[in-house]
N, CA and C of each residue as an Amber inpcrd file, in Angstrom:
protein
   645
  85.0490000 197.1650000 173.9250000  85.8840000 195.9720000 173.6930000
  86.4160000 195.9670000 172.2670000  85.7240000 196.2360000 171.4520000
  85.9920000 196.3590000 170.0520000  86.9730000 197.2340000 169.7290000
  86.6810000 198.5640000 170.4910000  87.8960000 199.5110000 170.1440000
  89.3450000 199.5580000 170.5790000  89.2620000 198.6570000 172.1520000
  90.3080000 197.9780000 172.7590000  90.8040000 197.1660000 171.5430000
  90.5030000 196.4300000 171.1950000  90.9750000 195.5090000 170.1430000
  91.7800000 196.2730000 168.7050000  91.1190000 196.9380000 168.2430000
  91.2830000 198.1950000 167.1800000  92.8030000 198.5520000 167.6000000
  92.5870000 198.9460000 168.8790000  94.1660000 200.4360000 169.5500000
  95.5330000 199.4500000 169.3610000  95.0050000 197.6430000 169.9910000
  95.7970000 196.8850000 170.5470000  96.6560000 196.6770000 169.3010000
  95.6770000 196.0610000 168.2360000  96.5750000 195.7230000 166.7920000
  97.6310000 197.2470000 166.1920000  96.5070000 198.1800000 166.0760000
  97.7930000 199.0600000 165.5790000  98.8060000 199.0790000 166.5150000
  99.0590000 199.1620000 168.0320000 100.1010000 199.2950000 168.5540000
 101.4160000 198.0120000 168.2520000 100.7010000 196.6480000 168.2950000
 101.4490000 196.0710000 167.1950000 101.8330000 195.7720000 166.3900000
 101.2650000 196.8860000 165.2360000 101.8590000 196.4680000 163.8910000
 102.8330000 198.1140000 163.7870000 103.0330000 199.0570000 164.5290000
 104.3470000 199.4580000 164.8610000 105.1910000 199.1780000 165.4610000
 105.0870000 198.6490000 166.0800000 106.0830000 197.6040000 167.1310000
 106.9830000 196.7770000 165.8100000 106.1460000 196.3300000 165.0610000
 106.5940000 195.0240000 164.5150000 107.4100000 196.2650000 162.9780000
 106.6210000 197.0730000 162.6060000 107.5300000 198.1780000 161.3720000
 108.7370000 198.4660000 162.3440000 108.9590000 199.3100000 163.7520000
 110.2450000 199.7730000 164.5620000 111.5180000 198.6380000 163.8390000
 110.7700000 197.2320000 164.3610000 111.8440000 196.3170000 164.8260000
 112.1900000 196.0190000 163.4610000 111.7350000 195.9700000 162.6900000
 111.7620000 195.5470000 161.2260000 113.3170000 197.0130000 160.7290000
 113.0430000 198.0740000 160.9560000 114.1620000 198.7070000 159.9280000
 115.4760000 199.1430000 161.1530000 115.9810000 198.0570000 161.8790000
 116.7570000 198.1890000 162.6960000 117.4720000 197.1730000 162.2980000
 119.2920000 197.0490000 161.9930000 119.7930000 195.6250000 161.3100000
 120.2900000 195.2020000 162.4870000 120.4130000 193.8760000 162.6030000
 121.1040000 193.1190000 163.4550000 122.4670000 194.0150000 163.5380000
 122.9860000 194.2930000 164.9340000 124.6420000 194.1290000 165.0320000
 125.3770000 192.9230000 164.4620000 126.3280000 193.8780000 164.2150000
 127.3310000 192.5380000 163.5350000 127.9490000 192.1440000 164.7510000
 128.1070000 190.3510000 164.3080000 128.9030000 189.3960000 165.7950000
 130.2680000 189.7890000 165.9310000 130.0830000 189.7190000 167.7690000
 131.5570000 189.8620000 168.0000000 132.2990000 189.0270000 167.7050000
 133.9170000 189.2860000 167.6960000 134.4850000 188.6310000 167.0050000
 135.1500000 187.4050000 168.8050000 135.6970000 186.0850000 167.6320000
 135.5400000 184.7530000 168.8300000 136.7440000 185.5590000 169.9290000
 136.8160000 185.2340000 171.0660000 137.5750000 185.5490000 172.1600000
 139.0300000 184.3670000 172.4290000 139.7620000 184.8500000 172.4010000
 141.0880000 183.7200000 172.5320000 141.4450000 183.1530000 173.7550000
 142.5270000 182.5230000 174.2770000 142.4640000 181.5970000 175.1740000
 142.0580000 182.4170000 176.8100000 142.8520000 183.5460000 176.4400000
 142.7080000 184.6510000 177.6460000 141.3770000 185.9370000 177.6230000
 140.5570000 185.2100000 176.7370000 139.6810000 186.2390000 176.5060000
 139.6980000 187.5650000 175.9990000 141.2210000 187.8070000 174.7370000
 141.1540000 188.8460000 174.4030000 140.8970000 188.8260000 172.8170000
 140.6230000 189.8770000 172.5240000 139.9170000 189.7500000 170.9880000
 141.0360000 189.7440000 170.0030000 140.8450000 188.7440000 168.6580000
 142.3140000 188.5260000 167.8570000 141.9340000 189.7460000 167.2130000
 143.1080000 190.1950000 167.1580000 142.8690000 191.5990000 165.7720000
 142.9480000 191.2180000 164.1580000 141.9470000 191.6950000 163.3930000
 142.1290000 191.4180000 161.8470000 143.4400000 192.1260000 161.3620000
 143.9250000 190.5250000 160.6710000 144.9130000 190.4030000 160.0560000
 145.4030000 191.2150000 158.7870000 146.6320000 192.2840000 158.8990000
 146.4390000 193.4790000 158.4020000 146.7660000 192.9860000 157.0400000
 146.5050000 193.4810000 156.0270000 146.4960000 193.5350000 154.5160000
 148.2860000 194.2110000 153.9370000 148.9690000 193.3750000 153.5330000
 150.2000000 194.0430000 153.3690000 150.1710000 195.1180000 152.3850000
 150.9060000 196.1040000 152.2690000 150.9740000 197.4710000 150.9230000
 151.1770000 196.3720000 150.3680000 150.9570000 197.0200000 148.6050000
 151.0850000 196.8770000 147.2880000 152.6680000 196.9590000 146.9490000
 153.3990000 195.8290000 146.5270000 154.5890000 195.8400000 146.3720000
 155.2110000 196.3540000 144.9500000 155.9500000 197.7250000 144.7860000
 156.2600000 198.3780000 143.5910000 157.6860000 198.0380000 143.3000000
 157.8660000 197.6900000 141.8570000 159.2970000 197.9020000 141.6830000
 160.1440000 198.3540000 142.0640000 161.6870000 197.8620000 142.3210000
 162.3730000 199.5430000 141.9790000 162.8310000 200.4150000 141.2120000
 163.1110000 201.3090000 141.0240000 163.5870000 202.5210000 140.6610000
 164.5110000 201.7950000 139.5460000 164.7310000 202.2420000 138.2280000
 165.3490000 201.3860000 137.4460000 166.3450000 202.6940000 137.1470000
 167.6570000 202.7290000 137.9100000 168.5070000 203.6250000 137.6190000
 169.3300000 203.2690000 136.5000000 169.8060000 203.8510000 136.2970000
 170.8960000 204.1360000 134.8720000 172.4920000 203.1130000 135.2820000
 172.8950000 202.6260000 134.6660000 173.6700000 201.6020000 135.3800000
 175.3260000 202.7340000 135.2170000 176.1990000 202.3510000 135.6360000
 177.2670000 203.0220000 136.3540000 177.9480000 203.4170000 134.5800000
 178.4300000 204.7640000 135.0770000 179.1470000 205.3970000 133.6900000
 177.8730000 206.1220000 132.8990000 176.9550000 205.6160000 133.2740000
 176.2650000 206.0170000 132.0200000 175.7500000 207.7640000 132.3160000
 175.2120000 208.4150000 131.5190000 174.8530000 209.7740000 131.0990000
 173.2940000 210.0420000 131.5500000 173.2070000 211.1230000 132.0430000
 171.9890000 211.2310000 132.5420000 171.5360000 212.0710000 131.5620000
 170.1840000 211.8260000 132.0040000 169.1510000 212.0840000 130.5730000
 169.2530000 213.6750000 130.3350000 169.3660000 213.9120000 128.9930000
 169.6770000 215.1320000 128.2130000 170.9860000 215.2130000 127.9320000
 171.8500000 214.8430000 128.2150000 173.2440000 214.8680000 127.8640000
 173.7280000 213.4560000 127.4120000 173.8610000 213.9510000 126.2430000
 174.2360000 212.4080000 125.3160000 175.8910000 211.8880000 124.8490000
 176.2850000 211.2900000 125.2210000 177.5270000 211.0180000 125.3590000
 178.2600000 211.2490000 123.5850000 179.1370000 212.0910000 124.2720000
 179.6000000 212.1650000 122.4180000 180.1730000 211.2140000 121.6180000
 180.2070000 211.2630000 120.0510000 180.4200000 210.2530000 119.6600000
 182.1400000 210.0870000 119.2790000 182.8100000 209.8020000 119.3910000
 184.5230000 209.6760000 119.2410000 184.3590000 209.7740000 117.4990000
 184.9380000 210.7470000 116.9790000 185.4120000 210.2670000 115.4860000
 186.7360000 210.4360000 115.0600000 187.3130000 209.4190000 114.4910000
 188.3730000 209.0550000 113.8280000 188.8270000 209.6430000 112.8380000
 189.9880000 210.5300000 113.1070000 190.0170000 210.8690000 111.3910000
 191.6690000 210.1360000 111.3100000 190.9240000 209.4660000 109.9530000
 191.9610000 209.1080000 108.8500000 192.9250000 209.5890000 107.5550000
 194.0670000 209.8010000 108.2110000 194.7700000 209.9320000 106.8970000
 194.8650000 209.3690000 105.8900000 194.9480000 210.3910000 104.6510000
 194.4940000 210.0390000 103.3380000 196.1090000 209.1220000 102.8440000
 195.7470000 207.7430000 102.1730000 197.1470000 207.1470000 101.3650000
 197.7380000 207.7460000 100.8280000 198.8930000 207.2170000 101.2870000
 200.4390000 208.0060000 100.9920000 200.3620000 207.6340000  99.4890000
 200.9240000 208.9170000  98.3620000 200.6700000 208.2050000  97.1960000
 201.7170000 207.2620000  96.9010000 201.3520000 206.5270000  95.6770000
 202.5970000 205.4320000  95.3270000 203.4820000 205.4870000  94.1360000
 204.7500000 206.4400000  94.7670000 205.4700000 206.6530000  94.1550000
 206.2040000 205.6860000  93.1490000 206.2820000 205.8020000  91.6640000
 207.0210000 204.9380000  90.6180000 208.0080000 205.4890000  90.3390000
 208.2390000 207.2310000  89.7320000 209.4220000 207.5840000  89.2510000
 209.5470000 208.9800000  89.9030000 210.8910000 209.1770000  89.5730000
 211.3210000 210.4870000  90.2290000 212.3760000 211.2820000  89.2250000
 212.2610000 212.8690000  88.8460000 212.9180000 212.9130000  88.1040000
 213.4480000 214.1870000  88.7760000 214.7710000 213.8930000  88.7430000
 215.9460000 214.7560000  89.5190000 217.3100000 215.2730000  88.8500000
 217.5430000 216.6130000  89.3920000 218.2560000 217.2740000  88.6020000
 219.7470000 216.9120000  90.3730000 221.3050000 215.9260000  89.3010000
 221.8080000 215.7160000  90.6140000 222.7610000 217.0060000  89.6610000
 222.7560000 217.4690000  91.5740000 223.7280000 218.8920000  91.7050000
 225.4050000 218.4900000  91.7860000 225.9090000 217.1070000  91.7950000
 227.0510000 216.7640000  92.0220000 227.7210000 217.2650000  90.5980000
 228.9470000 216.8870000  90.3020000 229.7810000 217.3340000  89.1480000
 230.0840000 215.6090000  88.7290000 229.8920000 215.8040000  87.3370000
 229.2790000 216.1970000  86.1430000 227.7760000 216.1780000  86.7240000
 226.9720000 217.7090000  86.3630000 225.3810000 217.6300000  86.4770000
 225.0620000 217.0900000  85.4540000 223.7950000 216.6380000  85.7840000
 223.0530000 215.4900000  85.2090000 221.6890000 215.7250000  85.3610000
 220.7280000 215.0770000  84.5500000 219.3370000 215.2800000  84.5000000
 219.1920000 213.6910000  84.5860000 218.6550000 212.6530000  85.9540000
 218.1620000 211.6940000  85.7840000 217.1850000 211.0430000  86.5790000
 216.3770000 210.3500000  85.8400000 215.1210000 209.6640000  86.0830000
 215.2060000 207.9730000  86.7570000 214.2400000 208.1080000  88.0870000
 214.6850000 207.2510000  88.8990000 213.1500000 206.4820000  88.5000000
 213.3630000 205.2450000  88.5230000 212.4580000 204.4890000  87.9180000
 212.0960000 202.6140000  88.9340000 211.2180000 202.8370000  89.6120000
 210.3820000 201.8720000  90.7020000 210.5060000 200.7250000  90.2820000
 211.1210000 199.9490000  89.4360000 210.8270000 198.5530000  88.8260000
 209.7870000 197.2180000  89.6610000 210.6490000 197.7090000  91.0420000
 209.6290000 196.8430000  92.4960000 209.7540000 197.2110000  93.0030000
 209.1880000 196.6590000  94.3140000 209.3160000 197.8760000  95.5060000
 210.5320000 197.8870000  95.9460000 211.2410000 196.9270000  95.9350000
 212.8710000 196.8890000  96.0730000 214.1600000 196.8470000  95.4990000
 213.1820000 197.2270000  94.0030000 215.2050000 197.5010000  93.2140000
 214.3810000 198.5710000  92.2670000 215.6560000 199.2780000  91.7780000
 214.8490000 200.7300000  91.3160000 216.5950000 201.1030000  90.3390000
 216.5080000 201.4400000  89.1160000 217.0080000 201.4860000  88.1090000
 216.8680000 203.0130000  87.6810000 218.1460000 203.7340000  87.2410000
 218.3120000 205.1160000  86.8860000 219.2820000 205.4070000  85.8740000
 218.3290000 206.4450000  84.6880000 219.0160000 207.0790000  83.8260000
 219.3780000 208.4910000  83.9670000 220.4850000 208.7570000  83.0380000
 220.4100000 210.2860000  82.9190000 221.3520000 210.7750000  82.2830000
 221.0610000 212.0040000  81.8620000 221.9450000 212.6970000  80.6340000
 222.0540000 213.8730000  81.2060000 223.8400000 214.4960000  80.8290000
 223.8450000 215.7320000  81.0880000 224.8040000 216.1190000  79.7470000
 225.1220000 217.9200000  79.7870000 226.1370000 218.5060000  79.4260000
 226.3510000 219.8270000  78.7920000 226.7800000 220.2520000  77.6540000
 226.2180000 221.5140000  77.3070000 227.9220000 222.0650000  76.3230000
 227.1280000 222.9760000  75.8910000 227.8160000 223.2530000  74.6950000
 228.2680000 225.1760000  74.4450000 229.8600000 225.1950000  74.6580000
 229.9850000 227.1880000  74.4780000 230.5970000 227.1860000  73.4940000
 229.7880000 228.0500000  72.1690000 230.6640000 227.8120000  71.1100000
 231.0960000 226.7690000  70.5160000 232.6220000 226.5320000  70.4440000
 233.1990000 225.2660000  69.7580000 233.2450000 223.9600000  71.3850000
 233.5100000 224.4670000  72.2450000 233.4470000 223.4990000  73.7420000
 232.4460000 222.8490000  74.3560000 232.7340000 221.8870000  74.3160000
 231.4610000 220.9040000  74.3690000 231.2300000 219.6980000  75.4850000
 230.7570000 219.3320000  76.2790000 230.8200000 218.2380000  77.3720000
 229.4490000 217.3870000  77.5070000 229.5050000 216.2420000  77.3750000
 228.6090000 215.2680000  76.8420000 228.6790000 213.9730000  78.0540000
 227.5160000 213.3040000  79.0100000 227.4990000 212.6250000  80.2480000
 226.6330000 211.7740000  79.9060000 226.7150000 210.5490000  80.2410000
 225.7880000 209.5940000  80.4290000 226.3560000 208.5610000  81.7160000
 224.5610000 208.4200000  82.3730000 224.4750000 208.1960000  83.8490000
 223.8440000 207.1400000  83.6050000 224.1650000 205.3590000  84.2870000
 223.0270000 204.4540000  84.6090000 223.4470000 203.8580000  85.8750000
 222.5860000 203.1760000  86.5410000 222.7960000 202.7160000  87.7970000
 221.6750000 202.0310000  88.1960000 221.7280000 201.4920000  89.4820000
 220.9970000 200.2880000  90.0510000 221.0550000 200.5560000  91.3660000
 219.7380000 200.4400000  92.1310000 219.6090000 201.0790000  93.8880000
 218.5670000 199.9820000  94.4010000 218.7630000 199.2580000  95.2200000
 218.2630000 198.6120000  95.9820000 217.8980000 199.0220000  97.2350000
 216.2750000 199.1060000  97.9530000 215.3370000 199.7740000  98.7450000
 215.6120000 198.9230000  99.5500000 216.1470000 199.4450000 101.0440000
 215.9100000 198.8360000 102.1970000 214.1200000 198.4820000 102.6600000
 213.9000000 199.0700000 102.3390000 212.3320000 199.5480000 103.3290000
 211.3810000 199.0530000 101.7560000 211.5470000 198.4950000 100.6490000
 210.6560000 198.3460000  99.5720000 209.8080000 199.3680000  99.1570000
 210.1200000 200.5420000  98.9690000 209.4750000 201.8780000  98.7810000
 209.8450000 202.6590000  97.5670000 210.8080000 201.9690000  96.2570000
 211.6380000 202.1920000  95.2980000 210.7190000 203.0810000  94.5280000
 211.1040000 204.5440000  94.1320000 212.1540000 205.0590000  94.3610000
 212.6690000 205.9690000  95.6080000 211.8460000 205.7260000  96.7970000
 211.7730000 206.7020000  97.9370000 212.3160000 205.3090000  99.0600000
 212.8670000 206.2400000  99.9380000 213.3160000 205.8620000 101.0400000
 215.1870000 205.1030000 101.2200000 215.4220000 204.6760000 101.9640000
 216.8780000 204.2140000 102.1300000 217.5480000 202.8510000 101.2040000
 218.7210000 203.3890000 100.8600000 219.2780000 202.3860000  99.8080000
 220.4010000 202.3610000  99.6480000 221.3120000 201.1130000  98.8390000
 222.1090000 201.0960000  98.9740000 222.3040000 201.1600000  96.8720000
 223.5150000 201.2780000  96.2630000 223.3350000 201.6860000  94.7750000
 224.7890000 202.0520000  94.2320000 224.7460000 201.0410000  92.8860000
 225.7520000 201.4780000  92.1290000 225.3830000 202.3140000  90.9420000
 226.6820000 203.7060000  90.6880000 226.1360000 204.7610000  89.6600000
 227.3100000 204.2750000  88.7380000 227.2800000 204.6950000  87.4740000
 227.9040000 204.3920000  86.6060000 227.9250000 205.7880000  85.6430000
 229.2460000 206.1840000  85.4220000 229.5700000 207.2550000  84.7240000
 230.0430000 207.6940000  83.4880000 229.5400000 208.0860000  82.1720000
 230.5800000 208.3020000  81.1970000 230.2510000 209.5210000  80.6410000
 231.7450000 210.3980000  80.7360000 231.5020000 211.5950000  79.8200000
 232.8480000 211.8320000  78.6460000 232.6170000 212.9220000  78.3290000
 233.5620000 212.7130000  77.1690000 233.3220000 214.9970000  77.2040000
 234.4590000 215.1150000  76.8490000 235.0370000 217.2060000  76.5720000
 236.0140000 217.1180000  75.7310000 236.0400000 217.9140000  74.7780000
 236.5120000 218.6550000  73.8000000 235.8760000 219.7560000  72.5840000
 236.0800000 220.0670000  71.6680000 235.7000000 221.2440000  70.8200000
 235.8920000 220.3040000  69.8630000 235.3320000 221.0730000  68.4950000
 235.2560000 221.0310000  67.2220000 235.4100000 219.7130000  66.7100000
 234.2100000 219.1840000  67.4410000 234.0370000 217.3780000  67.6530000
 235.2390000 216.4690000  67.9750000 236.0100000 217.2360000  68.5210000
 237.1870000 216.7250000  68.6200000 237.1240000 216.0790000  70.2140000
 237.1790000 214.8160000  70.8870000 237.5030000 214.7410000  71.7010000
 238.8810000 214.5330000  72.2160000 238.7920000 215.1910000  73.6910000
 240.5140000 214.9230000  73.7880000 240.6740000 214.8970000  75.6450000
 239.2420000 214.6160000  75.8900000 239.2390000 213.9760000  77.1980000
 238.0490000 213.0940000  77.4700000 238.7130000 212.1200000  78.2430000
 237.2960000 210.8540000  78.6620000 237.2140000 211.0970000  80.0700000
 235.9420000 210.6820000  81.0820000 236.1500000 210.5090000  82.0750000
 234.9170000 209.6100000  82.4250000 235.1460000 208.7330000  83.7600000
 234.7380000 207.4120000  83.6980000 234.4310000 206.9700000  85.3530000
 233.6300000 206.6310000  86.0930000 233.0150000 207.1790000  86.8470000
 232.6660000 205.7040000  87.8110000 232.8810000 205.0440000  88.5830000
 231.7400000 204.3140000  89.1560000 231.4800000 204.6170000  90.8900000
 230.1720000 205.1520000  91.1610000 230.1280000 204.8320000  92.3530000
 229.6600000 204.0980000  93.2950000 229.6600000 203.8910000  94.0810000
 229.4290000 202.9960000  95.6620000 228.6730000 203.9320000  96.2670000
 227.3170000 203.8580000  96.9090000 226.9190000 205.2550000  97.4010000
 225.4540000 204.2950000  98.3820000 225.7170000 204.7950000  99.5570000
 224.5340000 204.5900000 100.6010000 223.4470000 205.7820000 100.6470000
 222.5160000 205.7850000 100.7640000 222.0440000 207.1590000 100.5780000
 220.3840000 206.7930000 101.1300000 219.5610000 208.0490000 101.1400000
 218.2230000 208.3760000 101.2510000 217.7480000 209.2920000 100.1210000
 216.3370000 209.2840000  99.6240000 215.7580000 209.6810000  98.7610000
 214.4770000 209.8590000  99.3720000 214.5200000 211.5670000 100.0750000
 212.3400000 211.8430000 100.4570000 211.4140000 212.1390000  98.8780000
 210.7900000 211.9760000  99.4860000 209.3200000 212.5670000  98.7130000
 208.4000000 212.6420000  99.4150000 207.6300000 213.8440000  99.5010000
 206.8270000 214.1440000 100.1140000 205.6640000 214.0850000  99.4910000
 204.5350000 214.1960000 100.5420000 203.0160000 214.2450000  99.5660000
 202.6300000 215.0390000  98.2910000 203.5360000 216.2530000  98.2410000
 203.5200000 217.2470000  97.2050000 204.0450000 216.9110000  95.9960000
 205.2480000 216.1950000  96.0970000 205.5180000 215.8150000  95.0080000
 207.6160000 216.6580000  94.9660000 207.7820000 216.8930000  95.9520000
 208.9990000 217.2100000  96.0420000 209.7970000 216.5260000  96.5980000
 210.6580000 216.4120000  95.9630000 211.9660000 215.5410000  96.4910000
 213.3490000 215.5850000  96.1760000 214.0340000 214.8990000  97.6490000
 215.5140000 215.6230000  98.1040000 216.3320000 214.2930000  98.5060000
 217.3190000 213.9860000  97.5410000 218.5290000 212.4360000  97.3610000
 219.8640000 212.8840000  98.0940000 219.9040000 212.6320000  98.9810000
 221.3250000 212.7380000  99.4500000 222.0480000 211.3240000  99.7290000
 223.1170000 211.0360000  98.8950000 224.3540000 209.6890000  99.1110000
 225.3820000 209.9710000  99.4630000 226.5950000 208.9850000 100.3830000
 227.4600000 209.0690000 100.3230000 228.0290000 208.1370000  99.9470000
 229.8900000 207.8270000  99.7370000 230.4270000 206.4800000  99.3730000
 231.7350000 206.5670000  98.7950000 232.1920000 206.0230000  98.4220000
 233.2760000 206.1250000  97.5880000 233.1980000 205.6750000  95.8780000
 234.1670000 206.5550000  95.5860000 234.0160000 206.0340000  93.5380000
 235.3370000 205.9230000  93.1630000 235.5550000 205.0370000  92.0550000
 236.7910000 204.9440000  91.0090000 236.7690000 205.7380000  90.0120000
 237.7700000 206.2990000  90.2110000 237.9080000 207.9750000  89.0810000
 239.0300000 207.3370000  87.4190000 238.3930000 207.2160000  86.7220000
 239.3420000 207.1670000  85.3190000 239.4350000 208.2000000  84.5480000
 240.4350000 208.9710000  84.3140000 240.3890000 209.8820000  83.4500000
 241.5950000 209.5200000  82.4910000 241.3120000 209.9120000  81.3430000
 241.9600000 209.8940000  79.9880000 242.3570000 211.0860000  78.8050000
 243.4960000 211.4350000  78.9200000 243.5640000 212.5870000  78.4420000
 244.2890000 212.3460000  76.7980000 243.3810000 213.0260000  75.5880000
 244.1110000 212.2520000  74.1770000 244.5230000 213.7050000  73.5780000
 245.5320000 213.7310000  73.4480000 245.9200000 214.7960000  72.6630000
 247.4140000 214.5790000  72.0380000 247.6620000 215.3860000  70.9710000
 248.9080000 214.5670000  70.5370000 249.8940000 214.4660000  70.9310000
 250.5570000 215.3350000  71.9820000 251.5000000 216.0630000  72.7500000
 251.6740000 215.6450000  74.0050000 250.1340000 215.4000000  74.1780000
 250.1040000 214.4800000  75.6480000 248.9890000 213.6940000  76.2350000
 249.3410000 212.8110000  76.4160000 248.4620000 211.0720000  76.2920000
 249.1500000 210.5430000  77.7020000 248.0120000 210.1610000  78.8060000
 248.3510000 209.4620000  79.8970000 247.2820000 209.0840000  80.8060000
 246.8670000 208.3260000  81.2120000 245.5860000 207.7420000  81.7890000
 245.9280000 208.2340000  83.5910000 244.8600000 208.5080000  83.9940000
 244.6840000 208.8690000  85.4020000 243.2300000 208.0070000  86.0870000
 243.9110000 207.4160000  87.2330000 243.0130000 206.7000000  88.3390000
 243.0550000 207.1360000  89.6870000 242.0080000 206.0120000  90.3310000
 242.2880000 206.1590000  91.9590000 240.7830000 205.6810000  92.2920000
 240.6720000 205.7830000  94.0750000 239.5500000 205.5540000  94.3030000
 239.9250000 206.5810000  95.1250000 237.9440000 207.6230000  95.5160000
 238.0800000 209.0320000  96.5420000 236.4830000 208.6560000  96.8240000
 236.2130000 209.4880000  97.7460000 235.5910000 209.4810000  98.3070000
 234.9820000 210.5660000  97.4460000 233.1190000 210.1180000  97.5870000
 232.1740000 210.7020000  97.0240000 230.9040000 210.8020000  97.7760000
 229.8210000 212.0770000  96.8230000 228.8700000 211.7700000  97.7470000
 227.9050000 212.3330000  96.5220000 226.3930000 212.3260000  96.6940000
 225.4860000 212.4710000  95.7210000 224.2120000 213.4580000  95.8840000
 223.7600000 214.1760000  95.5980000 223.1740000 215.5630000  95.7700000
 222.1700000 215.5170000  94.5060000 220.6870000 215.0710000  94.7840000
 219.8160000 215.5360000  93.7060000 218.2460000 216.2510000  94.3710000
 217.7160000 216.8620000  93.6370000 216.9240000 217.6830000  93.9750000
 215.5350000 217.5750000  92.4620000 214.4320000 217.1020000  92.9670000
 213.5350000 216.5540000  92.0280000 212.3620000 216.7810000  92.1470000
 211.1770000 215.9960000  91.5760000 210.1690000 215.6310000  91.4980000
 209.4010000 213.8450000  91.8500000 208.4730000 213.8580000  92.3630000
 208.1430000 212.4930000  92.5280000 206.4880000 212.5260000  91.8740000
 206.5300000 211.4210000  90.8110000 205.2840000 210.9230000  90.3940000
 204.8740000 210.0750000  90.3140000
């Protein structure tokens, strides 16, 4: 009886270790109106930005859009005087002088001497700049003329000069420059000698030819 008792307990205290390391099933899940099982409610993906593209026109990476550069021309210089040798008859050596940008004032001397024969010029005048650029660019201008020929200080001819003259005057960046006028002038000439004395006029048509420097 005793050992009956002995067998009985150990057989239940494995019984009772079995049931012990066995876990409950997990509960079914509740049944719906028709008895079918609801399915767990799915977990949505992870929502990612988008793609942050390059917006329209623009340059894709490694190629860098070039940069535009400007080139500027250097200021025109600002011409004041100009000194010009005019090729017309009587030649002359005269200096054209900027007073403003729109009126511009000129001297000049010519003449020369063979032996006892001698010819002696003086040039002044007044030129008004269309464009305010005095002494360069388009104008309108009165020249004024006086010379005087003879020998052995003797004069025994005058001549007397005014012109009317439309014209252009370049200069370039270098410093060279080219006067071309046209117009009409009043011609006085005066002839003194003892034998023969008589004044000569008129108005003719003229034109003006100098070839210079600009500074």
């Amino acid at each position: 009886m005793k050992k009956f008792a002995v067998l009985a307990g150990i057989l239940v205290f494995c019984a009772s270790g079995a049931a012990y390391g066995q876990e409950a099933p997990p509960p079914l899940p509740e049944s719906g109106d028709h008895g079918e099982v609801t399915p767990a409610s799915e977990v949505p993906p992870p929502a990612y930005p988008p793609p942050a593209y390059p917006p329209p026109g623009a340059q894709p990476y490694g190629h860098q859009q070039p940069v535009p550069v400007q080139i500027i021309a250097p200021p025109e210089p600002d011409w004041r005087f100009r000194l010009s040798l005019n090729l017309t008859l009587p030649t002359t050596i005269q200096l054209d002088i900027g007073l403003t940008p729109l009126i511009g004032i000129l001297v000049g001397v010519g003449g020369f001497k063979i032996l006892d024969f001698y010819w002696v010029d003086f040039v002044t005048g007044i030129n008004f700049f269309l464009r305010g650029r005095a002494p360069k660019g388009l104008y309108v201008g009165l020249k004024l003329n006086n010379g005087w020929m003879g020998w052995d200080n003797h004069s025994f001819l005058y001549i007397f000069t005014a012109k009317a003259l439309f014209g252009y005057n370049w200069i370039w960046r270098n410093g060279f420059s080219l006067g071309l006028g046209l117009g009409a002038q009043y011609l006085y000439v005066k002839v003194q000698d003892d034998a023969f004395k008589f004044p000569l006029d008129g108005f003719f048509v003229t034109w003006d030819l100098t070839i210079g420097w600009g500074f």
